[in-house]
C-alpha positions in Angstrom: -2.8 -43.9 -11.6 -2.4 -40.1 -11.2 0.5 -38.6 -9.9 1.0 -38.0 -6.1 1.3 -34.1 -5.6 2.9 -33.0 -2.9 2.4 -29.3 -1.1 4.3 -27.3 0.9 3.4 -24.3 3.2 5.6 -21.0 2.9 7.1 -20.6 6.0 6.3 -16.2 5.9 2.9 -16.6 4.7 1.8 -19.7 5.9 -0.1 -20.0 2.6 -0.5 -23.7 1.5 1.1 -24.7 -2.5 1.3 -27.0 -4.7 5.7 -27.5 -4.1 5.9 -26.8 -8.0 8.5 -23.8 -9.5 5.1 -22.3 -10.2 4.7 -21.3 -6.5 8.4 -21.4 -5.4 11.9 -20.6 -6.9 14.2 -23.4 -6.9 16.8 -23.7 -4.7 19.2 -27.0 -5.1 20.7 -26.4 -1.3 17.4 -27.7 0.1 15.7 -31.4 0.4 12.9 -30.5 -1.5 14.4 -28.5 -4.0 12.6 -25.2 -3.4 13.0 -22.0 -1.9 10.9 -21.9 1.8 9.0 -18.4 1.1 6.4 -18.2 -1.6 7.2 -16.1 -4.6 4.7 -13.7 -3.4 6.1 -13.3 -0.2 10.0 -13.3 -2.3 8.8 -10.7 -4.7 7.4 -8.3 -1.5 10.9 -8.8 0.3 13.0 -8.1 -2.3 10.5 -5.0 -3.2 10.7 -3.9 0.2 15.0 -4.4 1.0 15.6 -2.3 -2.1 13.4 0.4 -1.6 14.9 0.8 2.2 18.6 0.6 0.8 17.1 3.3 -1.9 16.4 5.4 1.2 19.0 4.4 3.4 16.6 3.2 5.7 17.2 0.2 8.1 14.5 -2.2 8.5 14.1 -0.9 12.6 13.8 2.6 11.3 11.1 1.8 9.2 9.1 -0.7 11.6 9.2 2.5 14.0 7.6 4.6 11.2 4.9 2.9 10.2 4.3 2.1 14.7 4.4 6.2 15.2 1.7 6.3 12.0 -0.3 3.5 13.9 0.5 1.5 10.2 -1.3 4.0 8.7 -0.9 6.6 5.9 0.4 10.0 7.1 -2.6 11.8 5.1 -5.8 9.8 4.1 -5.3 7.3 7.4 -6.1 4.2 5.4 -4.8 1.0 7.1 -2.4 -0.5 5.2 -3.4 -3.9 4.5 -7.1 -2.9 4.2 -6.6 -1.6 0.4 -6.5 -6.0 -1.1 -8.5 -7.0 2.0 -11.7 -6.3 -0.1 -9.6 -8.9 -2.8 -8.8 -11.3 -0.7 -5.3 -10.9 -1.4 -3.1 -13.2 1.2 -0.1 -10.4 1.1 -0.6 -7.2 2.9 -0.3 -3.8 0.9 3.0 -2.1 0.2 3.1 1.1 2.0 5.1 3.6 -0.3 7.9 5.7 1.3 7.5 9.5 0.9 10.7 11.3 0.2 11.6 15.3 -0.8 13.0 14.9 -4.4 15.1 17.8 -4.3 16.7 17.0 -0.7 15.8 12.4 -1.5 15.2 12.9 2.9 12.3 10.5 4.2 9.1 12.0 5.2 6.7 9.9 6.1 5.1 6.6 5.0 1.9 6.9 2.9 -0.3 5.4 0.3 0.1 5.1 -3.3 -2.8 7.1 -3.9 -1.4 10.0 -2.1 1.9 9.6 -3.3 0.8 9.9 -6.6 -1.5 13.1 -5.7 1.4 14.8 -4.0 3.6 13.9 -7.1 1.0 15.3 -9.2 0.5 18.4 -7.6 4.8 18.4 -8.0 5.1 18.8 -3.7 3.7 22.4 -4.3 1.9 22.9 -1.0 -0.4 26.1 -2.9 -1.4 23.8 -5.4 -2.5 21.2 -2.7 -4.4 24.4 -0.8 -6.5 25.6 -3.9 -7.2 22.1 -4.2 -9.1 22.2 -0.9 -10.7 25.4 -1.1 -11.6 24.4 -4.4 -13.3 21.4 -3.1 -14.9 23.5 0.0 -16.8 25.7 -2.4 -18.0 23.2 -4.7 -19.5 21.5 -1.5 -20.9 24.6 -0.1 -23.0 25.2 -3.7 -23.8 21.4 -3.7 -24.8 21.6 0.1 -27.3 24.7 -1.3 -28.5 23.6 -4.2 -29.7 20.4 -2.2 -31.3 22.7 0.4 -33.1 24.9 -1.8 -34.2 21.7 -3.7 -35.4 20.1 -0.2 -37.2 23.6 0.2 -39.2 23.5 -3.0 -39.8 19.9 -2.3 -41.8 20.8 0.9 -43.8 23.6 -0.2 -45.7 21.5 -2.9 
């Protein structure tokens, strides 16, 4: 006879499990034995209360940045969540916190992706300007390129 399994749901997620230590740390204090979050959900609180004591941040503080943002990033306006949506990841998406590392003040909230671009471009704002005009050029040759191949397309 096989083995009765039981489940439990995570009381953050309210994801269903298996109620084995692969889904849930043990705790001894309760009946069943384990923790009541997931270790997803665990592993995203933890990541988020030490990246707001990091920053000095209070959890109010940064609840009212991501609201004035519209949970949004700052720069490219991606929704957070929407980034694992297409994954069908059950945990929403980590919004990163952008600080000045000279100064360690809080900017904004934004996405890893333009975290990372700002930290490559080391916060210089002329880099992040060349960048653009760079970009606005190359689009303006690929923009006439395209119409003189549309042109020559028509005449024959």
């Amino acid at each position: 006879m096989e083995k009765y399994k039981k489940f439990k749901m995570c009381s953050n997620c309210k994801q269903t499990y298996l109620a084995t230590s692969e889904f849930f740390h043990k705790h001894n204090g309760r009946n069943d034995g384990f923790d009541p979050w997931c270790k997803n959900c665990k592993k995203e609180y933890h990541k988020t209360y030490y990246k707001l004591k990091k920053y000095k941040l209070t959890k109010a503080e940064y609840k009212n940045m991501l609201e004035e943002q519209d949970n949004r990033c700052a720069i490219c306006g991606i929704k957070f969540g929407d980034i694992f949506s297409r994954y069908d990841y059950p945990h929403d998406y980590d919004p990163d916190i952008d600080h000045n590392h000279k100064t360690g003040k809080v900017r904004g909230i934004i996405c890893l992706n333009c975290n990372r671009a700002i930290g490559r471009c080391k916060e210089n704002p002329l880099i992040l300007i060349n960048a653009v005009k760079y970009l606005q050029e190359k689009r303006k040759k690929e923009v006439k390129n395209s119409l003189v191949i549309l042109s020559r397309y028509k005449q024959t």
